[in-house]
N, C-alpha and C positions, 0 to 999 in steps of 0.2 A: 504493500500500500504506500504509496505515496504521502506524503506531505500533503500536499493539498487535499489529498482523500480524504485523510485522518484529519484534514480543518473540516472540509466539507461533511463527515459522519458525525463530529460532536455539535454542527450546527442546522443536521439535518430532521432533529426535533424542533428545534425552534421554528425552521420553515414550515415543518410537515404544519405546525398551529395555525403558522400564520395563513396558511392556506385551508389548513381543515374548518380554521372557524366561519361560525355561520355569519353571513349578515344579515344588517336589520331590515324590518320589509322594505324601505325606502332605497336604503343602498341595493334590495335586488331587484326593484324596478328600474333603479339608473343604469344597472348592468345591464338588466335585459335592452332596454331601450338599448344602452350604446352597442351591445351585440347584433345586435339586430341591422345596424350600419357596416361593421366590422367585419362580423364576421361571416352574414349571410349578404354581403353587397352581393358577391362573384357569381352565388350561384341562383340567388333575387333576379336579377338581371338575362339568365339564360331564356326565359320564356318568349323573350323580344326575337329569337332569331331558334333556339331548337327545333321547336315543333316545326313548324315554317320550313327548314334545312330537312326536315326526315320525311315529310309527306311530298317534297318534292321528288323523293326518291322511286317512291311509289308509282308502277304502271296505270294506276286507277284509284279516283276515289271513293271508291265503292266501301258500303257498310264495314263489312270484313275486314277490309285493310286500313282501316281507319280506327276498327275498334281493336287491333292488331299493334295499330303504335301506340295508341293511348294505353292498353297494356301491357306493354315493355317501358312506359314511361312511368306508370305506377308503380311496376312493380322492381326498377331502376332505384326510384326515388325510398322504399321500403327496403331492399336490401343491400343497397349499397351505401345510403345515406345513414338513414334509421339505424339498423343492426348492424352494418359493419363498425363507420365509424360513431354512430352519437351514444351506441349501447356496449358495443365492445373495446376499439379502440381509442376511446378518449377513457380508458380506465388506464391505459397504459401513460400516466404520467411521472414525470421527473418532478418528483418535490411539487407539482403542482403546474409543471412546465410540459406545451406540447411539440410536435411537429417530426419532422423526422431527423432531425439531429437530434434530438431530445432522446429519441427511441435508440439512438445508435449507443447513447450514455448509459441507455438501462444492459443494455448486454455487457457482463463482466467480461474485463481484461482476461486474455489465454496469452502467457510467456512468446515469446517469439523467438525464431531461431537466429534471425539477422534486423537490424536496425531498423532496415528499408519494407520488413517483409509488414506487409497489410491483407489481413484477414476476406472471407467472400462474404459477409456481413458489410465489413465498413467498404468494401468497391460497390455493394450493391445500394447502400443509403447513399454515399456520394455521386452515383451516377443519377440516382434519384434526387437528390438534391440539386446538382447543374438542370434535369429537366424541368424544377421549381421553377428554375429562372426563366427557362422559356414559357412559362406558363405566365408568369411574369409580364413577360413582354408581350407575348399574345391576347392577354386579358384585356389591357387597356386599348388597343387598334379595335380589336373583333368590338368590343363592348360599346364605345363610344360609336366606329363605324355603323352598327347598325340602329344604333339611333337616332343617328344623324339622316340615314336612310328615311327614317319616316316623312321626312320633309315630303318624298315624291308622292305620297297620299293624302298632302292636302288637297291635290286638286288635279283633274285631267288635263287642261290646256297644254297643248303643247309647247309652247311658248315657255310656261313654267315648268313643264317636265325638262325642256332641253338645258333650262336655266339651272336647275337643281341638279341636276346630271352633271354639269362640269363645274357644281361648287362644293359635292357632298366629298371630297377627297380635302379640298383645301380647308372645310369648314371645319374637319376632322382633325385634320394635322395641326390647326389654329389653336382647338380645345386642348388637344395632348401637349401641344407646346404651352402653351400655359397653366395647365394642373402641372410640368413637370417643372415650370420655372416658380411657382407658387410651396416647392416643397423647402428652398429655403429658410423660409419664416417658419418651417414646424406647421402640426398640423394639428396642435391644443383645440386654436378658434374653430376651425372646419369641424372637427371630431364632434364636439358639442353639437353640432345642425345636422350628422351623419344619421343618429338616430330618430329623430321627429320626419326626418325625410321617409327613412324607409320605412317608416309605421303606413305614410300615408302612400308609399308605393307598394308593400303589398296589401294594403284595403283595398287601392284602387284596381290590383291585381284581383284581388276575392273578387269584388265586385262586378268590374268585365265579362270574369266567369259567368259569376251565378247569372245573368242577365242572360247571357248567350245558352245555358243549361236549362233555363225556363222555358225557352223554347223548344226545347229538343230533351228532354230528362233521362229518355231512354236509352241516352251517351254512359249511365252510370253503367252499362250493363259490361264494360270494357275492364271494370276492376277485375272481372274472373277471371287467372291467367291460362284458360287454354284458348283466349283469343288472340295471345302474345304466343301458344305454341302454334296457331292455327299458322297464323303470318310466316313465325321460323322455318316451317314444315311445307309452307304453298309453294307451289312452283311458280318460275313467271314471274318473282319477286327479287330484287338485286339488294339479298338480304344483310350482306355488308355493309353495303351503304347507306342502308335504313338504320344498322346498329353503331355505327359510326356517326353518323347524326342523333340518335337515339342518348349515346353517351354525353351529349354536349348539358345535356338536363344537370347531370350530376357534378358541372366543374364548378370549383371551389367548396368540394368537400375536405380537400387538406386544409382548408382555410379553417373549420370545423375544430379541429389538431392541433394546429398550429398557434391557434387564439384562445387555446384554453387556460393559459397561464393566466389572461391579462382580463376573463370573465369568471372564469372558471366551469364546471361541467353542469352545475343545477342552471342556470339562466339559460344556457346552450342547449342544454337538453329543454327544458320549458320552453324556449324561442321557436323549437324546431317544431316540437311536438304540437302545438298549440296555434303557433301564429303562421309562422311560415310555409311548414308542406301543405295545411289546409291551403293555405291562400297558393300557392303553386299547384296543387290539383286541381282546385277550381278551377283556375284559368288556362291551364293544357287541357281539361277536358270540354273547357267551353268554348277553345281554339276549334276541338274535335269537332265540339257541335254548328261550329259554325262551319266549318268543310263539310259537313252533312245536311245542311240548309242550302249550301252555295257552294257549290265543287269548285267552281269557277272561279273564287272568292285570290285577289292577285295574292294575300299576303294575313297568314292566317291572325297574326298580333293586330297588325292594323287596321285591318279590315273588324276590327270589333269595336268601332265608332266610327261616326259619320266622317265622311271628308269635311272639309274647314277649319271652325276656331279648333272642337274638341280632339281633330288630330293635333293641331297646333300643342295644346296644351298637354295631351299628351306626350308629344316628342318633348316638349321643354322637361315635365317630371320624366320623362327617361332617361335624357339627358343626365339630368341632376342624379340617377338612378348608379347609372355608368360611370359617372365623376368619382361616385360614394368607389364603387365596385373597384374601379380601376385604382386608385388611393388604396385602400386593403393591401390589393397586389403590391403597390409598391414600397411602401413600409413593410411589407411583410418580405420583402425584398432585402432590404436595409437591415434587419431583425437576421436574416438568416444570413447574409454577409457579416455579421457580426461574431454570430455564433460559429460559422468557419472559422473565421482568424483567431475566436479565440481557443478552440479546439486543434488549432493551428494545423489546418487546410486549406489555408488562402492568403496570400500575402497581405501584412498589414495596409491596409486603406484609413483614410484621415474619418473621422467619424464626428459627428457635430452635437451637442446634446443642446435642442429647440428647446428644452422646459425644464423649471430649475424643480420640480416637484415630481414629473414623471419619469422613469427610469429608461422607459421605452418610446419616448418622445426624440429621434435618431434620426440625423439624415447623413445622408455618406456621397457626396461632389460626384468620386468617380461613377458610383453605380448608376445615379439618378443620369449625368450625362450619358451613358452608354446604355439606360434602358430607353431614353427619349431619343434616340438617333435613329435605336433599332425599332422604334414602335411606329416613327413617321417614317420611316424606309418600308415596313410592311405595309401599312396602309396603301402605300404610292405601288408601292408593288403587286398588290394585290386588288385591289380596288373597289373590292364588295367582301361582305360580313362573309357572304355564301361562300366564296374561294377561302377566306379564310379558316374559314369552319373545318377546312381539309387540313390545314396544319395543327389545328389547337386539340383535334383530340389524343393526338398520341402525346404530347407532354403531360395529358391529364391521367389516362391511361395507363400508363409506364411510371408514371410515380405512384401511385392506385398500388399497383404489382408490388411494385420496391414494398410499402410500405407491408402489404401483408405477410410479403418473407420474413423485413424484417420483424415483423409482431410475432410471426412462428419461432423465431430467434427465443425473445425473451420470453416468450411464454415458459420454453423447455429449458434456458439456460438461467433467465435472472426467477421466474418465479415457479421453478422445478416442477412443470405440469408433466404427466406422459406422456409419449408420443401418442397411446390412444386416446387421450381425452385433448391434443393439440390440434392435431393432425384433422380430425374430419372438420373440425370449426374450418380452420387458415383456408383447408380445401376445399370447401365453400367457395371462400372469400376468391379464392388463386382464381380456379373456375370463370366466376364472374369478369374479377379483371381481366383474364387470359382472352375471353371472349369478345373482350370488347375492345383489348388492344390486338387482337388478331384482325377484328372488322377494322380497324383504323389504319392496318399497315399498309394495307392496300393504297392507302391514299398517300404513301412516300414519294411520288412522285408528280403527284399535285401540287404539293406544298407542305406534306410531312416532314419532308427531308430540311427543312428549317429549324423546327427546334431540336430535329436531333442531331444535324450540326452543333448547332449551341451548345447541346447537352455533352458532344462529344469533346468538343473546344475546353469547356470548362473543367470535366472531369480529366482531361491529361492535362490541366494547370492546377487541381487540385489536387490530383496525385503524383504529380513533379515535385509541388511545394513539399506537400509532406513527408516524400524520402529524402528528399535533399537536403531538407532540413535535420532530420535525423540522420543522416551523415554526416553533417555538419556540426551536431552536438557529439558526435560520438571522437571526428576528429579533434575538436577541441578538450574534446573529457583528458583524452593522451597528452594534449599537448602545454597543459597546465600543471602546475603543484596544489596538492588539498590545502583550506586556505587556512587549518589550523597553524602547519606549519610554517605559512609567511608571517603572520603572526607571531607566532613565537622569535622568529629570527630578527625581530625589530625591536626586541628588546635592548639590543646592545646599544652603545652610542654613537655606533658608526651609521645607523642611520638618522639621516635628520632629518626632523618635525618640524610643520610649519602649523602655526593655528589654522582654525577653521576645521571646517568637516565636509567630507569626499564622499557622495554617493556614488557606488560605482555598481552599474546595471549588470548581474549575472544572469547567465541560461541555466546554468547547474548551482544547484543548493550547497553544492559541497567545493568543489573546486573554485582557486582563485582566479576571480574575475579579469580578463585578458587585456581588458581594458587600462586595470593596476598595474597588472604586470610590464605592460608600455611604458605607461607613463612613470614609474619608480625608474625604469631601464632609462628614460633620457630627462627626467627633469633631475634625478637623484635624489629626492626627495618625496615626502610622502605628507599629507594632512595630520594634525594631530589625534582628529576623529574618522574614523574609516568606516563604513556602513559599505557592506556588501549587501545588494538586496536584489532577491531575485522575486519573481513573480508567476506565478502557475496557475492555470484555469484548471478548477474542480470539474468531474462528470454531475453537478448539480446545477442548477440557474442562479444560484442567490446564494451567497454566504455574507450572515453579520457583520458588520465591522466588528462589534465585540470578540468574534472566533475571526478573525482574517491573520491574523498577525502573528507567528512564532521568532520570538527573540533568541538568538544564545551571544553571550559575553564568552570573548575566545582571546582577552588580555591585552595589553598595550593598547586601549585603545579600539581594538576593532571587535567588532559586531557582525553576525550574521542576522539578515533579518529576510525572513521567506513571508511571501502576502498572496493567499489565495481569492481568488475570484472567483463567482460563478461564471460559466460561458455567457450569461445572460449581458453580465457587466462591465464597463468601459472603467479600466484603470487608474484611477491618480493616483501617483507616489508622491508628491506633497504633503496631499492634504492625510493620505494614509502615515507619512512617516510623523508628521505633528503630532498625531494620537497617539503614539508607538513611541517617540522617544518622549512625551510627558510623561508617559505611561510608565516606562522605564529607568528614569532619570540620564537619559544619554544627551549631550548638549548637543544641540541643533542649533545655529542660528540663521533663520530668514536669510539673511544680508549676506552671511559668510559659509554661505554654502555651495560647491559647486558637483555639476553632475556630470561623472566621464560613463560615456556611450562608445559602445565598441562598432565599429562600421567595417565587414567585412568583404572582400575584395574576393569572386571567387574565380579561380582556374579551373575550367572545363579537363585540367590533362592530369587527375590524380588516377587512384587506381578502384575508386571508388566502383561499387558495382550498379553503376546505374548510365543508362547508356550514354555518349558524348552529347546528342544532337538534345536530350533532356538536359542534359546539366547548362548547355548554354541558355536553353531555356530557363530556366532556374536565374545564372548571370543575369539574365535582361528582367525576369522578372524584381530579381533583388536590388537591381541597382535602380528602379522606381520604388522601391518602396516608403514611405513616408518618412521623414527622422521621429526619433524616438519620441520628439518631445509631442507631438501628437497623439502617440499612442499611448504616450504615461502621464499626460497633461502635464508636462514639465515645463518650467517656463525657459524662453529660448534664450534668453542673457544669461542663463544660467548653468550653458552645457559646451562641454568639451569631447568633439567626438575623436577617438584614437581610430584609427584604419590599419587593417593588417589582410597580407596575399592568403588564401586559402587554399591549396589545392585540392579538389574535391575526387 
C-alpha cells in the first residue's frame, strides 16, 4: 500500500459520511432540480433527432414497424438506462465518486512484472475513456445542429426554406462558438438556470406527447416486446440501421455515472424514475403516434406543433435544451481531463478553478480550445444532425461495452462476487451493448471512423504518457541517493547554510529530490530549511486536509513531507505547506521561500523498452507540458526550475 492509500483508507470514513449523509428535503429538491440540467441534458435532448433518424430507416410506415421501434425504444430506455446503469451500476461508486475512471480505482492493484506493463482492465477503461471525448465532441455539433434545424419548419416558402438552408451551418457554428468562449467565466451563473430550464423542457416534452397519444392511444400497445422481436425477426427490414439509430435514445447514460459524485444516487434515481423517462416515453410514443396519423409527417419532433410562432418557440426552448446538454458534455470533459493527469494518464494541462466554493467549478484553455475547433469542423463537415447520427453512436456504444467489463472487473475482484452470480448479470448487460455497437459498426465508414480516430489518437497518448513516465521514475529511483542519507551528511560544517527554506518538488517519497541534488552540485550551498515534498493522487476522489499530510523530521534541518490528493482535486502546495509547517513547528516564511522544480530533458536513445517513434512522442508531448507552478499553484516569482538530459 502506498502512502497515499494508507492517507486515503484512514480518511475514507470520513468521506464515506460525508456522502452517506442524508439531506434535508430542500437540499434534495435543489439536487434534483440541478440534476435534472446536469445530468439528464445529453440524453433530454435525444428525442429532437432519435426517433426521427430510426423511422427513417424503415421500408414502410406501417403499424408493425412502427410499433417495432417504439418497442426497442422502451424497452432500450428500461434496460439499458433503468437497470443497467441507475439500478446497478451507479452502486459501483468511489467514496461516492462516479464515471469510468472512478470504476478503474475500485479494481485493486495486481504487482507487475515491469514498470511499463499495464493490465486489460486499465487498456480497456482508457480506450473507453478517449471514446468519452469523442462523445464529447459529438454531443455538442449533433445536439445544437438539430435544433437549429427546426428553423426549416416554421414555414414552407421557398424563399425561406433556401434562406435557412444556407444559415442553419453558420447559425450552428455561431452558438458553439460562443457557449465555448462563455466557458471562461465558469459556469456557477449558467448552472443555476440549467435546472428550471429543463423542468420546463421535459413538461413540454410530456406534454407534446400526451397531446399526440390522445389521438391515437392504441400506440400504448408497442410497450409488449414481441413487437421489438417482430421488427428484429421481419424481413425486408435494414435492421442495423434501425438499431443504430435506435441507440441514439440512450446517449448520455454515462452522464448518469459520471455525475453521481456531485448529486449523488437518491435525486438520480428519483429524477429518472419519476420525471424524466415518463416524460421521454410520452413523447417517443406520441412521435409514434403521430407517424401513425400522418406517415407522410417531414419530421417526426416537429411536426408535433403547428408551423409559425409555436415552432419558433419551440426551436428557441430546444435550443436553450442543447446549450444545457452540450455544457454537461463539456465540463464533464474538463472533470475527466483532470482525473487522467491526476491518475497520471495524461500530461499535465493548466486547469482554472471559476469558483472559490465549488471544487468542480474547472475549466482547462487547452481542452475547451480543441473541443471547439473539432465540434465547428464536424458541423461544417457534416452538415445535418442525420449524417451525424452515423458517427455518434459508436463513441456511445463502445464506452457502454468498456464500462460493463469493467463493472465484471470489480464485481469479482474488489467486491469478491462469483463468477456464477457475476457472470449472467454483466452478460446481460455485454449482450445488449454488443448488439448495438455491432448495429453501429457498420456505419465506420459514414462517419464512424471519426470518433474512433479520436478515441485511437488519444489512447496511444495516454498510454505513451503512462509508461514513459514510469520509466522515467524508475530511471531516476537509480539514479539518486535515499534522502535520509543526504541529510545526514550535512551535518558536518563543510556544508554551508544559507537562511531561508527550499521547497524542492519530489516524484518519489523516498529518494532525494534531483532537483537538490543540482543545485547543492553548482551553487555549493544548500537552505537552512529543506522541505522535500512530494505529492501522490489516492484511488479515492476527496481526501481531508486534516489526513492529506505525512510529516517525518530526518535532522539538520530537512523534512520529508508527502501530501495526498484525491484524483478529484487540483493541488496547492502553498496553501497545503502553511497548514503543515504550523502544524509542525517547521519555519516557513512567505517572503523567504523559494521553490526548485526539476524540468527534465528527454532522449529518445536509452534502452528503455518502449519503442523509439513512442518515446519521441513522449519528448514533444513533455516538452508542452505546463510549469509546475500551475499544476501546484505555486507562485511564479517564487521558483527555480533545474533541467537535467534523461535518456529514456
Amino acid at each position: 500500500m502506498t502512502p497515499a492509500d494508507s492517507i486515503a483508507a484512514g480518511s475514507a470514513a470520513a468521506g464515506s459520511q460525508a456522502h452517506d449523509s442524508s439531506p434535508s428535503r430542500l437540499q434534495s429538491r435543489t439536487l434534483l432540480v440541478a440534476a435534472l440540467g446536469v445530468v439528464f441534458g445529453d440524453i433530454g435532448t435525444s428525442p429532437l433527432y432519435a426517433f426521427a433518424e430510426s423511422v427513417h430507416h424503415l421500408p414502410d410506415r406501417s403499424d408493425a414497424h412502427v410499433y417495432g421501434v417504439l418497442s426497442l425504444f422502451f424497452w432500450s430506455l428500461v434496460l439499458v438506462v433503468a437497470i443497467k446503469y441507475v439500478v446497478f451500476i451507479c452502486r459501483a461508486d468511489n467514496h461516492g465518486e462516479g464515471g469510468i475512471l472512478a470504476l478503474l480505482a475500485l479494481v485493486p492493484g495486481r504487482p507487475r512484472k515491469s514498470p511499463i506493463s499495464v493490465g486489460i482492465t486499465a487498456l480497456l477503461v482508457i480506450f473507453g475513456t478517449a471514446l468519452l471525448y469523442g462523445d464529447g465532441v459529438i454531443t455538442p455539433a449533433i445536439s445544437v445542429l438539430s435544433a437549429v434545424e427546426g428553423l426549416k419548419i416554421v414555414s414552407d416558402a421557398p424563399g425561406y426554406q433556401s434562406v435557412v438552408s444556407h444559415l442553419t451551418v453558420p447559425i450552428t457554428c455561431a452558438i458553439l462558438l460562443g457557449l465555448f468562449a462563455a466557458q471562461r467565466g465558469g459556469t456557477a451563473k449558467v448552472g443555476r438556470a440549467f435546472g428550471p430550464i429543463m423542468v420546463v423542457w421535459f413538461a413540454t416534452l410530456a406534454v407534446l406527447g400526451a397531446v399526440q397519444i390522445a389521438q391515437h392511444p392504441g400506440v400504448f400497445a408497442a410497450i409488449s416486446p414481441h413487437w421489438a422481436l417482430q421488427l428484429l425477426l421481419a424481413g425486408g427490414v435494414d435492421i442495423l440501421a434501425v438499431l443504430g439509430a435506435v441507440v441514439l435514445c440512450v446517449t448520455g447514460s454515462e452522464a448518469l455515472y459520471a455525475d453521481m459524485g456531485h448529486f449523488g444516487r437518491g435525486p438520480i434515481r428519483f429524477g429518472w424514475f419519476w420525471i424524466v423517462m415518463p416524460a421521454l416515453v410520452l413523447n417517443y410514443f406520441g412521435q409514434g403516434a403521430l407517424v401513425l396519423r400522418t406517415p407522410d409527417v417531414e419530421h417526426t419532433f416537429w411536426g408535433m406543433v403547428s408551423e409559425g410562432p409555436a415552432t419558433v418557440a419551440l426551436v428557441a426552448l430546444s435550443t436553450l435544451a442543447t446549450v444545457i446538454a452540450s455544457q454537461a458534455l463539456i465540463t464533464g470533459c474538463y472533470s475527466l481531463t483532470r482525473q487522467a493527469v491526476q491518475l497520471g494518464y495524461f500530461p499535465r494541462v493548466r486547469i482554472i478553478h471559476t469558483s472559490r466554493t465549488t471544487e468542480g467549478q474547472i475549466y482547462v484553455p487547452s481542452i475547451n480550445s480543441a473541443l471547439a475547433v473539432a465540434c465547428v469542423l464536424l458541423v461544417v463537415a457534416f452538415g445535418s444532425s442525420s449524417k451525424l447520427a452515423a458517427a455518434y453512436g459508436i463513441a456511445v456504444t463502445g464506452t457502454m461495452l468498456v464500462t460493463s467489463l469493467a463493472y465484471y472487473v470489480v464485481l469479482r475482484r474488489a467486491w469478491q462476487w462469483s463468477w456464477m452470480r457475476a457472470a449472467p448479470l454483466v452478460a446481460g448487460f455485454v449482450v445488449l451493448d454488443g448488439v448495438f455497437l455491432g448495429a453501429n459498426l457498420v456505419k465506420v465508414l459514414h462517419g464512424g471512423w471519426v470518433p474512433l480516430l479520436m478515441a485511437s489518437v488519444l489512447f496511444l497518448v495516454m498510454l505513451t504518457w503512462k509508461q514513459c513516465r514510469a520509466l522515467l521514475h524508475e530511471h531516476l529511483r537509480g539514479a539518486t541517493l535515499p534522502l535520509e542519507a543526504v541529510a545526514g551528511s550535512c551535518g558536518t560544517d563543510d556544508t554551508r547554510r544559507v537562511s531561508g527554506t527550499g521547497v524542492f518538488m519530489a516524484a518519489d517519497t523516498t529518494a532525494t529530490p534531483l532537483a537538490l541534488l543540482h543545485f547543492f552540485k553548482h551553487a555549493k550551498v544548500l537552505p537552512q530549511t529543506v522541505l522535500a515534498v512530494s505529492v501522490q493522487v489516492a484511488n479515492v476522489p476527496w481526501i481531508p486536509k486534516r489526513a492529506r499530510a505525512q510529516v517525518q523530521a530526518l535532522g539538520n534541518g530537512f523534512w520529508r513531507i508527502q501530501l495526498a490528493y484525491g484524483f478529484m482535486q487540483s493541488p496547492n502546495i502553498p496553501i497545503a505547506l502553511d497548514l503543515v509547517c504550523e502544524a509542525e513547528g517547521i519555519p516557513l516564511v512567505v517572503g523567504d521561500t523559494t521553490y526548485f522544480v526539476g524540468r527534465e530533458h528527454f532522449l529518445p536513445t536509452g534502452p528503455g523498452k518502449v519503442s523509439r517513434w513512442r518515446k519521441r512522442l513522449f519528448e514533444v508531448l513533455s516538452r508542452n507540458v505546463p510549469p509546475a507552478t500551475d499544476a501546484f499553484g505555486i507562485p511564479p516569482g517564487r521558483v527555480v526550475e533545474l533541467g537535467a538530459q534523461v535518456a529514456l
